[in-house]
PDB file with one MODEL, atoms N, CA, C and O in Angstrom:
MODEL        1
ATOM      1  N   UNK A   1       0.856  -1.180   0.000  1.00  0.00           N
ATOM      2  CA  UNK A   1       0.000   0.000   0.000  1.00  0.00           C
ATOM      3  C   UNK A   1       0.895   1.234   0.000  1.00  0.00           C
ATOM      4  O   UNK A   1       1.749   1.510   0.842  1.00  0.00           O
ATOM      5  N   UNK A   2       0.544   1.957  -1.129  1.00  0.00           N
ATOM      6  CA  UNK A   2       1.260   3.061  -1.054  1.00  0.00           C
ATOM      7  C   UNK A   2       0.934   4.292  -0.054  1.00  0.00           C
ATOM      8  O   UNK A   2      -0.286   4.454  -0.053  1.00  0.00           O
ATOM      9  N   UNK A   3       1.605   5.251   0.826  1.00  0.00           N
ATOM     10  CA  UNK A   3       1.015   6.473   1.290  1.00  0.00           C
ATOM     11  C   UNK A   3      -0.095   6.758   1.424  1.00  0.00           C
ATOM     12  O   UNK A   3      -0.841   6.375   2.325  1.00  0.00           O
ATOM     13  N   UNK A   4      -0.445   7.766   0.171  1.00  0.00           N
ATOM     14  CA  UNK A   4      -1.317   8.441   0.233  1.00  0.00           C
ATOM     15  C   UNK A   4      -2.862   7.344  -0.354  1.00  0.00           C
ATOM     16  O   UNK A   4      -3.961   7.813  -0.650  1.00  0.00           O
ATOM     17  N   UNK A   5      -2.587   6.262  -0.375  1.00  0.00           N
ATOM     18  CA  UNK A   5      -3.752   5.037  -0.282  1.00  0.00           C
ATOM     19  C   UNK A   5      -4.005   5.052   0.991  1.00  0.00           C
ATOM     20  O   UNK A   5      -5.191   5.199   1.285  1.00  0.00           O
ATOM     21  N   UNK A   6      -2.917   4.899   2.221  1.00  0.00           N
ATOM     22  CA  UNK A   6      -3.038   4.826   3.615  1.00  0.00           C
ATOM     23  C   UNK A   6      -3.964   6.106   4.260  1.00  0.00           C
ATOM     24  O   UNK A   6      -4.740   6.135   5.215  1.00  0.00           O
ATOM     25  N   UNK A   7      -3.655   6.829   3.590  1.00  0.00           N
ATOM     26  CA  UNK A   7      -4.110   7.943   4.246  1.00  0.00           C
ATOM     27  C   UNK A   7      -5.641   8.223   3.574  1.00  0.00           C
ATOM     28  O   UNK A   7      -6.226   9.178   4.086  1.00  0.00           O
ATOM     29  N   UNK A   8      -6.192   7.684   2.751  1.00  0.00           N
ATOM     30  CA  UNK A   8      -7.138   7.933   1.578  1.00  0.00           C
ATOM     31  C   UNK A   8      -8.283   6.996   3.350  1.00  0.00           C
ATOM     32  O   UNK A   8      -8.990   7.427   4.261  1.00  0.00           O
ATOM     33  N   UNK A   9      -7.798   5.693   2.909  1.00  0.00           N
ATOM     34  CA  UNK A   9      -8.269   4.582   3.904  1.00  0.00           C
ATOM     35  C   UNK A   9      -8.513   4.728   5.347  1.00  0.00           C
ATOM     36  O   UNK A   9      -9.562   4.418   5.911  1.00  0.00           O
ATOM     37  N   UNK A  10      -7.093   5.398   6.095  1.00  0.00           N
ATOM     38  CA  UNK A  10      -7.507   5.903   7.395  1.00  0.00           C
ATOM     39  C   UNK A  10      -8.819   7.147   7.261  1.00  0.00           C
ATOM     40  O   UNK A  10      -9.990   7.019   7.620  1.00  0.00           O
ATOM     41  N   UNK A  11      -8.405   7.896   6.863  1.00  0.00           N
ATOM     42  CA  UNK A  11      -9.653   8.668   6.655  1.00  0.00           C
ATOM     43  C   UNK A  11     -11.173   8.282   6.592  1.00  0.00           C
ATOM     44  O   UNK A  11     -12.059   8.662   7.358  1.00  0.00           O
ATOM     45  N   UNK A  12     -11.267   7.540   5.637  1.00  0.00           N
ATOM     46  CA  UNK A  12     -12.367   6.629   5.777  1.00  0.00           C
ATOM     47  C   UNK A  12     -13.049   5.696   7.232  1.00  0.00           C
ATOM     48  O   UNK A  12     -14.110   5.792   7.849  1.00  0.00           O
ATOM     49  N   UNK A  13     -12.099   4.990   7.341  1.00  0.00           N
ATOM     50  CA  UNK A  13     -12.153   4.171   8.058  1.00  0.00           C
ATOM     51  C   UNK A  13     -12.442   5.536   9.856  1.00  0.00           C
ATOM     52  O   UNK A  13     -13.208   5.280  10.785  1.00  0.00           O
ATOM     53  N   UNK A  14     -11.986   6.186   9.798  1.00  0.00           N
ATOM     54  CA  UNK A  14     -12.424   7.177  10.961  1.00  0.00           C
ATOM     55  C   UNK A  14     -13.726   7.847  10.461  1.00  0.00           C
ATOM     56  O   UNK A  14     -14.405   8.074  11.462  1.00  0.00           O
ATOM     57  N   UNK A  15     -14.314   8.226   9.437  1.00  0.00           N
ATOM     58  CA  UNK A  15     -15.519   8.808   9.040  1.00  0.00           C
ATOM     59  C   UNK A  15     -16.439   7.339   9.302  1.00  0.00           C
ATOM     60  O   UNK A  15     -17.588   7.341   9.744  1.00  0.00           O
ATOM     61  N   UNK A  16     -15.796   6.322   8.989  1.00  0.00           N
ATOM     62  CA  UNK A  16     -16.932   5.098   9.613  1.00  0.00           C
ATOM     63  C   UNK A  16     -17.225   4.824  10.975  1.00  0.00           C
ATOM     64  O   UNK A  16     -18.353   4.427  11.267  1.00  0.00           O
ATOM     65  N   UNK A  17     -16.444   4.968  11.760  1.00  0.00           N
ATOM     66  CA  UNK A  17     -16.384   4.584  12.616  1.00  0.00           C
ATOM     67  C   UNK A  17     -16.912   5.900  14.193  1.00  0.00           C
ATOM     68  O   UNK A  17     -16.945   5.920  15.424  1.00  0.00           O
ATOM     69  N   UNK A  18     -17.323   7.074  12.599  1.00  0.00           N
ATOM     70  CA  UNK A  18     -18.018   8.224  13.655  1.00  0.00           C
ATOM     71  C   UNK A  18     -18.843   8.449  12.896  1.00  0.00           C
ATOM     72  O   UNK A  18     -19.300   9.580  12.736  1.00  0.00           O
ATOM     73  N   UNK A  19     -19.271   7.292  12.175  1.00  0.00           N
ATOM     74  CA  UNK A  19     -20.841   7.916  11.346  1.00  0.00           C
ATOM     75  C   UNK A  19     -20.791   8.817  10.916  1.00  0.00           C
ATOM     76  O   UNK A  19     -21.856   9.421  11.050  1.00  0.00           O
ATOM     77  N   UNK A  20     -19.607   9.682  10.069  1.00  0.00           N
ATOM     78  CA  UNK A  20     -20.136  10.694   9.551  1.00  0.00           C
ATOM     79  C   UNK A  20     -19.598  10.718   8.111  1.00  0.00           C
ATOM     80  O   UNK A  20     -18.640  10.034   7.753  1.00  0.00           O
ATOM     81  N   UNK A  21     -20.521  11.842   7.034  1.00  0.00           N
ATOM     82  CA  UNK A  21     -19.810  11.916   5.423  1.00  0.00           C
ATOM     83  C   UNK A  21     -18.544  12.275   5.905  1.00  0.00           C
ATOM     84  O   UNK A  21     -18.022  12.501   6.997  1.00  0.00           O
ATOM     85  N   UNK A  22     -18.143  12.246   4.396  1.00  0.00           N
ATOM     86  CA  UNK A  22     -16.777  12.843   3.513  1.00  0.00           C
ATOM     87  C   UNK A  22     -17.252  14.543   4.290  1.00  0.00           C
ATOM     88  O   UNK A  22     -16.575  15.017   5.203  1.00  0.00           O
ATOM     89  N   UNK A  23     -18.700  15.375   3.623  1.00  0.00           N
ATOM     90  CA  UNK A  23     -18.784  16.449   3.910  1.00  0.00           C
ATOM     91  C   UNK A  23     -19.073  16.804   5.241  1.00  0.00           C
ATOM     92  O   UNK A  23     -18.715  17.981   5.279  1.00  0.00           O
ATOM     93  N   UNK A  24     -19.523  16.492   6.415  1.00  0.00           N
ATOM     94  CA  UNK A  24     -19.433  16.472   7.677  1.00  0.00           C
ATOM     95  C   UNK A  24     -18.234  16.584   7.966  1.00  0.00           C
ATOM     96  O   UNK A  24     -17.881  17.681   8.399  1.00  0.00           O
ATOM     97  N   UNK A  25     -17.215  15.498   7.827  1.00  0.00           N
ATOM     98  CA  UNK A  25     -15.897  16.428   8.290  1.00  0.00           C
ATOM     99  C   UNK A  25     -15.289  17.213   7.389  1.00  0.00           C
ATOM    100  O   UNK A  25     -14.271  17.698   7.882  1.00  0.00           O
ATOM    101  N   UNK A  26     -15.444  17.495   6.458  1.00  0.00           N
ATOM    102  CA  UNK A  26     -15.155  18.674   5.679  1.00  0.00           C
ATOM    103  C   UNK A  26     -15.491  20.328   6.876  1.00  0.00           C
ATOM    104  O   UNK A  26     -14.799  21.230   7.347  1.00  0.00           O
ATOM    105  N   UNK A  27     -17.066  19.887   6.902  1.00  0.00           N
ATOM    106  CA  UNK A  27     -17.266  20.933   7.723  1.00  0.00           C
ATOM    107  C   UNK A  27     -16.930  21.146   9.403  1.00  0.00           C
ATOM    108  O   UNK A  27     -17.006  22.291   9.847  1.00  0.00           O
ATOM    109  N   UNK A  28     -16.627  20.222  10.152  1.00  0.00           N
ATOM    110  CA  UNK A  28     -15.648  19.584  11.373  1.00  0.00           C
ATOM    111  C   UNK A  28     -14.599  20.072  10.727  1.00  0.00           C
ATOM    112  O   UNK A  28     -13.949  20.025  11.771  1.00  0.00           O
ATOM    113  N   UNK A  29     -13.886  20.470  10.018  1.00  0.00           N
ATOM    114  CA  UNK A  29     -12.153  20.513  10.073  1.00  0.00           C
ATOM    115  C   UNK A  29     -12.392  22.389   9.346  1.00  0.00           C
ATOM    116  O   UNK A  29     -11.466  23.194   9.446  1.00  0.00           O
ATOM    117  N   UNK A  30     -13.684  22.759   8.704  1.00  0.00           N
ATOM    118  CA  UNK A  30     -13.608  24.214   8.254  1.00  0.00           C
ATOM    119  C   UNK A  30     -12.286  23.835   6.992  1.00  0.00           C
ATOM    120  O   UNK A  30     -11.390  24.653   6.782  1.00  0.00           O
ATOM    121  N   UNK A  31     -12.353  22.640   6.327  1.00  0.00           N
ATOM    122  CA  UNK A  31     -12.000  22.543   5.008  1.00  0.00           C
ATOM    123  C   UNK A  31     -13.265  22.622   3.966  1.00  0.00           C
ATOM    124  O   UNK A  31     -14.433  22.390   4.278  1.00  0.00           O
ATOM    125  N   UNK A  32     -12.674  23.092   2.336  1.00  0.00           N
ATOM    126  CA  UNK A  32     -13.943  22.890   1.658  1.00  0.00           C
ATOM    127  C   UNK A  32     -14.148  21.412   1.294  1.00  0.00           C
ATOM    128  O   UNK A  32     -13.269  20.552   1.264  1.00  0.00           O
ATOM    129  N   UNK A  33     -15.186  21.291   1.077  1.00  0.00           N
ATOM    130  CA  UNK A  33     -15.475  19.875   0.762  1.00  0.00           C
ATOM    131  C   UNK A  33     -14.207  19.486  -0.070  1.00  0.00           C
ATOM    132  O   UNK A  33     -13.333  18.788   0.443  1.00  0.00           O
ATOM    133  N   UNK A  34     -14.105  19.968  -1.433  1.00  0.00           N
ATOM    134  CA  UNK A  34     -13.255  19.266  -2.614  1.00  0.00           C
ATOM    135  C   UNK A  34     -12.121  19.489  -2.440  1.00  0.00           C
ATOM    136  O   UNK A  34     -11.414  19.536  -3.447  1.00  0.00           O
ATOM    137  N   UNK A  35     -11.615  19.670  -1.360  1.00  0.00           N
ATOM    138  CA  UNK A  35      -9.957  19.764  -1.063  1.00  0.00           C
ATOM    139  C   UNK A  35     -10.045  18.358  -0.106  1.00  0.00           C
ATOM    140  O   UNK A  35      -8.947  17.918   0.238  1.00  0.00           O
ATOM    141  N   UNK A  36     -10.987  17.772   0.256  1.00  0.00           N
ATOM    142  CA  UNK A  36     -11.082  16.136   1.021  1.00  0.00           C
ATOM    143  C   UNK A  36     -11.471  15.059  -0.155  1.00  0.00           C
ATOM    144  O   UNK A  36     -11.235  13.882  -0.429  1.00  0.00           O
ATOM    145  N   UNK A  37     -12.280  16.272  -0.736  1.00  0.00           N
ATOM    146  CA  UNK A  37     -12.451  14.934  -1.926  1.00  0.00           C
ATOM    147  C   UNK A  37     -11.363  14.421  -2.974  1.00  0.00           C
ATOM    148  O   UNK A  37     -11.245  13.282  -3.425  1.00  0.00           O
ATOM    149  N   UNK A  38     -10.522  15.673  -3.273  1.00  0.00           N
ATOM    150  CA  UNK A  38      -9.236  15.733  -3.704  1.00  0.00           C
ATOM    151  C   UNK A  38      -8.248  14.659  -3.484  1.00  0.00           C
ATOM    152  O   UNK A  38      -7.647  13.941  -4.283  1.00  0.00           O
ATOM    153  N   UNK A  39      -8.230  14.749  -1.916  1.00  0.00           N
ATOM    154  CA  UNK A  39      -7.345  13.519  -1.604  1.00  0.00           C
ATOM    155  C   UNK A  39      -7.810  12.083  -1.591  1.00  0.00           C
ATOM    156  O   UNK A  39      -6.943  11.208  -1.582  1.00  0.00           O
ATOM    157  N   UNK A  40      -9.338  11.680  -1.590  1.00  0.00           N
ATOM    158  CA  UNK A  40     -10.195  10.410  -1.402  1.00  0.00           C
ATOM    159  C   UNK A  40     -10.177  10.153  -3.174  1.00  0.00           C
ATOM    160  O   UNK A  40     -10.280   9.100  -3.803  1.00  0.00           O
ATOM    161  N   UNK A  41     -10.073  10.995  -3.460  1.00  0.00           N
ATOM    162  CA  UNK A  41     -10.378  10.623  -5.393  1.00  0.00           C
ATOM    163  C   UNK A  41      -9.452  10.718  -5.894  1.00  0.00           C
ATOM    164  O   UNK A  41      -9.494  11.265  -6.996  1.00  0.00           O
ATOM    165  N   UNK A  42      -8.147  10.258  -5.386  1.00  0.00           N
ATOM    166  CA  UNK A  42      -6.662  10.517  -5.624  1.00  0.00           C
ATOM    167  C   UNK A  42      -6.402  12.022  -6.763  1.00  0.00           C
ATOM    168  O   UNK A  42      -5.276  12.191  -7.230  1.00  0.00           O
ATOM    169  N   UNK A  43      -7.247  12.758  -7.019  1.00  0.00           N
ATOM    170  CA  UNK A  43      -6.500  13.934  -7.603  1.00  0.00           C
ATOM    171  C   UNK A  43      -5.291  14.833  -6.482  1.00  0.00           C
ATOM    172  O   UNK A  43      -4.477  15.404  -7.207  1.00  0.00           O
ATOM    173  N   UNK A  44      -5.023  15.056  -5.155  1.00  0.00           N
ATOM    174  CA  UNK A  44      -3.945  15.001  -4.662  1.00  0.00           C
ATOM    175  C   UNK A  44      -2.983  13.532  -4.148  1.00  0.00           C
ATOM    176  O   UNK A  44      -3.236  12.808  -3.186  1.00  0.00           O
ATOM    177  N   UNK A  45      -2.116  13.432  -4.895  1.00  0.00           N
ATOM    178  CA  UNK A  45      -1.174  12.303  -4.856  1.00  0.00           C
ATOM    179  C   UNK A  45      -0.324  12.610  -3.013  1.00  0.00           C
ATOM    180  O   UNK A  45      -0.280  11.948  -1.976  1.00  0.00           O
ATOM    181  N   UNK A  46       0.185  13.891  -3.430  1.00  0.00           N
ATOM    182  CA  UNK A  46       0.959  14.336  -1.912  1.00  0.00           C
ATOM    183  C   UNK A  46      -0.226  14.958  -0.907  1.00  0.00           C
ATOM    184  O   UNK A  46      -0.377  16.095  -1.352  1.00  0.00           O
ATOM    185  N   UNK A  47      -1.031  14.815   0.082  1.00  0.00           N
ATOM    186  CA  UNK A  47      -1.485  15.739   0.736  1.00  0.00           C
ATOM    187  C   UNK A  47      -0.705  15.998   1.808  1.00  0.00           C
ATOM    188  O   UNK A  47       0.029  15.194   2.383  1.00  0.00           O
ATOM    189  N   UNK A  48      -0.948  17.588   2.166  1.00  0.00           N
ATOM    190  CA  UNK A  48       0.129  18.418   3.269  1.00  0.00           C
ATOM    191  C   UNK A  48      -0.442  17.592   4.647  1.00  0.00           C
ATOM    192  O   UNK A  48      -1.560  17.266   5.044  1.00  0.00           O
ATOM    193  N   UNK A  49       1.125  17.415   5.219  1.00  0.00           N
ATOM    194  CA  UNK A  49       0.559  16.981   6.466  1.00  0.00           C
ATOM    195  C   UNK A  49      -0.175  17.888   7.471  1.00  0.00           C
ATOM    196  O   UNK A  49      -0.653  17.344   8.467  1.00  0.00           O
ATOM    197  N   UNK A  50      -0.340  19.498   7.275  1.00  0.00           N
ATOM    198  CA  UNK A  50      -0.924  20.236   7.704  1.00  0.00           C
ATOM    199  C   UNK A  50      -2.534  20.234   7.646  1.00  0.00           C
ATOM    200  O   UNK A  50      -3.383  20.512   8.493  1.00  0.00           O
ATOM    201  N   UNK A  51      -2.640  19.665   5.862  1.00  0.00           N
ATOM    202  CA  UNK A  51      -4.145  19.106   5.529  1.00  0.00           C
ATOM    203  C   UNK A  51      -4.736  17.883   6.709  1.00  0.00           C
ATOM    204  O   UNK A  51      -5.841  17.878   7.253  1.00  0.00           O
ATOM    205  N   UNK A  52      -3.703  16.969   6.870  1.00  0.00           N
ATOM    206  CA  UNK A  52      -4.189  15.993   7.861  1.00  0.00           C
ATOM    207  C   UNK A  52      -4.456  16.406   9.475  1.00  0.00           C
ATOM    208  O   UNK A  52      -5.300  16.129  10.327  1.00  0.00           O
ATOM    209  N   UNK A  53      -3.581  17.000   9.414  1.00  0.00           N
ATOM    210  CA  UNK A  53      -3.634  18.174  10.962  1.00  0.00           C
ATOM    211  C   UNK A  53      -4.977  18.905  11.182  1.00  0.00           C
ATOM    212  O   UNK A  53      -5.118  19.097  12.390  1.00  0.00           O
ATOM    213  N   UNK A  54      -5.662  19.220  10.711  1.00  0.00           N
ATOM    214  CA  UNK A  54      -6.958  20.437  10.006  1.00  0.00           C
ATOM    215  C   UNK A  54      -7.946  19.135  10.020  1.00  0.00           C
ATOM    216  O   UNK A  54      -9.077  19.360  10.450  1.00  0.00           O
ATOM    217  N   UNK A  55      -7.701  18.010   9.669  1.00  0.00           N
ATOM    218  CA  UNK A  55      -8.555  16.740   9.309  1.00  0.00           C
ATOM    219  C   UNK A  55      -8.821  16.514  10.724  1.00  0.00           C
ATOM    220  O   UNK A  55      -9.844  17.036  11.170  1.00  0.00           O
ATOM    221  N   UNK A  56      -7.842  15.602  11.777  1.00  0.00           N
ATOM    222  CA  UNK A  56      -7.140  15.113  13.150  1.00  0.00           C
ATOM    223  C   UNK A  56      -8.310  16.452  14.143  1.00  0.00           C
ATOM    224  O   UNK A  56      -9.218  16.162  14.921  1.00  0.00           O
ATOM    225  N   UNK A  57      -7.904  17.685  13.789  1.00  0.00           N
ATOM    226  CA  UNK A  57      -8.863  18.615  14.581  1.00  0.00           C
ATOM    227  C   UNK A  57      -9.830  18.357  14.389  1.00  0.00           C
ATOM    228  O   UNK A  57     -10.294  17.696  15.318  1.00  0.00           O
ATOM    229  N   UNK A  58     -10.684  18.564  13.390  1.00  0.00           N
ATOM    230  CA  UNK A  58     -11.522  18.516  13.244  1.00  0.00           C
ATOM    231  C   UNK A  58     -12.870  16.966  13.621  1.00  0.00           C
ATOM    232  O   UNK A  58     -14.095  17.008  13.743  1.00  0.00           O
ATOM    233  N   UNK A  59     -12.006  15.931  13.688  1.00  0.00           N
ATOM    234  CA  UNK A  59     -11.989  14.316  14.525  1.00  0.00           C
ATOM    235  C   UNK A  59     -12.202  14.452  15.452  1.00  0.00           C
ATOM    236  O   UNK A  59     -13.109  13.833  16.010  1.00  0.00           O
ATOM    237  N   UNK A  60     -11.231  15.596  16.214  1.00  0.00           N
ATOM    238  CA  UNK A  60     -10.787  15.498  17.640  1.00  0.00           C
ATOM    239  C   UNK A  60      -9.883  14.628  18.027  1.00  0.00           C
ATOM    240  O   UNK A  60     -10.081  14.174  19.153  1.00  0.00           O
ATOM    241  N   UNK A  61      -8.432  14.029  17.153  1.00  0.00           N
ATOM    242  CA  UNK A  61      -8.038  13.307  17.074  1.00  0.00           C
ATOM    243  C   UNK A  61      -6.492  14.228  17.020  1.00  0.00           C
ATOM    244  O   UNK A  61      -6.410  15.313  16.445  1.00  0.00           O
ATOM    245  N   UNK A  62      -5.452  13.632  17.656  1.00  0.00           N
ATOM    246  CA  UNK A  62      -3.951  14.186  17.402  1.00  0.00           C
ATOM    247  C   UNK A  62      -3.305  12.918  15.903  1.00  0.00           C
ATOM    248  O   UNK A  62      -3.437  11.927  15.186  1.00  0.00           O
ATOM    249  N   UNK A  63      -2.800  13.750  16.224  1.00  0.00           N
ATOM    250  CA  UNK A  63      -1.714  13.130  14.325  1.00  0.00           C
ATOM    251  C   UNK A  63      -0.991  11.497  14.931  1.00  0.00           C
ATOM    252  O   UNK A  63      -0.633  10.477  14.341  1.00  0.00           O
ATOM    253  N   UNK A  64      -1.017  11.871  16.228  1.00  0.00           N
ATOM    254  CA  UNK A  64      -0.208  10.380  17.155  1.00  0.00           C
ATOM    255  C   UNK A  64      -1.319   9.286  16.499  1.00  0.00           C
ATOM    256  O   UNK A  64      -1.080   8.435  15.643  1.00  0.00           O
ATOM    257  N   UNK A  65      -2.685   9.590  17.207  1.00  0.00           N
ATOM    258  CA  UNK A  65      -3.775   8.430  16.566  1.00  0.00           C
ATOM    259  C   UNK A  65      -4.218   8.572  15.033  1.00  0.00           C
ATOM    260  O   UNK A  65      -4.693   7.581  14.478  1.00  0.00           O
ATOM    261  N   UNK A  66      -4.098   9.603  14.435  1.00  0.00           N
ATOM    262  CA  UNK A  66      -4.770   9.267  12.993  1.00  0.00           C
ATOM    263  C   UNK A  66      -3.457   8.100  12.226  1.00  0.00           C
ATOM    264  O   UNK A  66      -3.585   7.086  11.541  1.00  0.00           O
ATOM    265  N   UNK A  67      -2.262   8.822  12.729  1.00  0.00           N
ATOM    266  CA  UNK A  67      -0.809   7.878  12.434  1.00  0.00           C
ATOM    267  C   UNK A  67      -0.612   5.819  12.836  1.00  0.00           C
ATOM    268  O   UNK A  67       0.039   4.902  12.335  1.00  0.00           O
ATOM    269  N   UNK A  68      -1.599   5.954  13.986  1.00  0.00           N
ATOM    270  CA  UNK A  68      -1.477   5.187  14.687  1.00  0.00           C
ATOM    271  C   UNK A  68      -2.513   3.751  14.307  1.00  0.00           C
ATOM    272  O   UNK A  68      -3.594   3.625  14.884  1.00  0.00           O
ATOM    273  N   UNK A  69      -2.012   2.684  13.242  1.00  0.00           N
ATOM    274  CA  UNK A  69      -2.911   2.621  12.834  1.00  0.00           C
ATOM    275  C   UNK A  69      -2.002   1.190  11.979  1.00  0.00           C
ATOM    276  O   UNK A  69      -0.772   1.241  11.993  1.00  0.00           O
ATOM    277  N   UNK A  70      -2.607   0.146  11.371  1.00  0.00           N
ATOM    278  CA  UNK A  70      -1.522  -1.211  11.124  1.00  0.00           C
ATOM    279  C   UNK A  70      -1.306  -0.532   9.446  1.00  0.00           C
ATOM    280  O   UNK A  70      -0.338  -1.081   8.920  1.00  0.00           O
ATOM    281  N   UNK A  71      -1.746   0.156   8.832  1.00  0.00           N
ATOM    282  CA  UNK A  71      -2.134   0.049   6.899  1.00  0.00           C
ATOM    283  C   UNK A  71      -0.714   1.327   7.174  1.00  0.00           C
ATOM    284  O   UNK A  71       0.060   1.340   6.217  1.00  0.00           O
ATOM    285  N   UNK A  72      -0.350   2.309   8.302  1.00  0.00           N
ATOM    286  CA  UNK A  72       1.293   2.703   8.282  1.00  0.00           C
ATOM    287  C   UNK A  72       2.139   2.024   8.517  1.00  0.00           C
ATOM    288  O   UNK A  72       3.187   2.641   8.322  1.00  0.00           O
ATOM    289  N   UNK A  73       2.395   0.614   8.989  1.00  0.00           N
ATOM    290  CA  UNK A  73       3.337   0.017   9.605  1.00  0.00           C
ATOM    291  C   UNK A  73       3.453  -0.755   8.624  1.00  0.00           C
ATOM    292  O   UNK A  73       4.461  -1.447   8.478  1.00  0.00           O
ATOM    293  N   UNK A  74       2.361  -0.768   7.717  1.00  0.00           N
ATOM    294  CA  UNK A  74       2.702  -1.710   6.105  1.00  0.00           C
ATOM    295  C   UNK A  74       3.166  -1.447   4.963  1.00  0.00           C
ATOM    296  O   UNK A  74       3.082  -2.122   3.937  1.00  0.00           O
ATOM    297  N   UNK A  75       3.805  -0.177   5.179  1.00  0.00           N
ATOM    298  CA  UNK A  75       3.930   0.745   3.775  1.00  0.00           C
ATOM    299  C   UNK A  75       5.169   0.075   2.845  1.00  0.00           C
ATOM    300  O   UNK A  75       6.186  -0.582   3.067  1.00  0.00           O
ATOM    301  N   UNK A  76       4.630   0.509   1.932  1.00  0.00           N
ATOM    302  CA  UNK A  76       5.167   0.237   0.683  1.00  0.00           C
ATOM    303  C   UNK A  76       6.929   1.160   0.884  1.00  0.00           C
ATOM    304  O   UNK A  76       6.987   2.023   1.760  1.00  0.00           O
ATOM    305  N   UNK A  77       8.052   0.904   0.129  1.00  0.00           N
ATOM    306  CA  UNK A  77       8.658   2.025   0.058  1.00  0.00           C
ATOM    307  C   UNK A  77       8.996   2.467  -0.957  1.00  0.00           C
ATOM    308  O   UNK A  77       9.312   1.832  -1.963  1.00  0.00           O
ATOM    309  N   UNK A  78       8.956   4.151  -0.746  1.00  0.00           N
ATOM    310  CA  UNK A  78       8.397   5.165  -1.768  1.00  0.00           C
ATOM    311  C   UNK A  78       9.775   5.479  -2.660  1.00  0.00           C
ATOM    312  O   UNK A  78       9.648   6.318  -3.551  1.00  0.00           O
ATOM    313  N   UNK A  79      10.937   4.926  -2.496  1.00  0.00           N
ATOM    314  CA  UNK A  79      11.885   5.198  -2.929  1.00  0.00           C
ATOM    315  C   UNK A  79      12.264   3.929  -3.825  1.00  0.00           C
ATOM    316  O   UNK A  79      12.435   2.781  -3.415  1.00  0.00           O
ATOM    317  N   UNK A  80      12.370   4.459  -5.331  1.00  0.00           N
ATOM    318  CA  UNK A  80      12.216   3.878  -6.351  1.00  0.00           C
ATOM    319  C   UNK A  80      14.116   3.686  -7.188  1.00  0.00           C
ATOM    320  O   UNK A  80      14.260   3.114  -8.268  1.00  0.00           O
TER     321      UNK A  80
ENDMDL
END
């Protein structure tokens, strides 16, 4: 699994697990919607870890637990 798949997935997998849309935490983090959808519909390949930070707030979650998680400890490596 590459990165930003991990991060596509955690995301998800925390919007499931608090019942809420893609746009619910859009509006929880005071991002626009299509800068989340951006990263879920792979049109951002890199997202800023600041974007995930803004995400994590908006959860109520620190970067320790959104990080914290087995699909990072499986990563692919990015160096080709």
């Amino acid at each position: 699994m590459k990165t930003v798949d991990a991060v596509k997935h955690r995301i998800l997998q925390l919007c499931a697990e608090r019942n809420i849309t893609i746009n619910k935490l859009a509006n929880l983090s005071a991002l626009p919607p299509s800068s989340l959808k951006a990263i879920l519909y792979g049109r951002s390949q890199n997202p800023k870890l600041l974007t995930i930070k803004i995400l994590c707030d908006g959860l109520g979650i620190t970067l320790g637990e959104f990080f914290s998680a087995p699909e990072f400890d499986e990563l692919e490596q990015e160096i080709e």
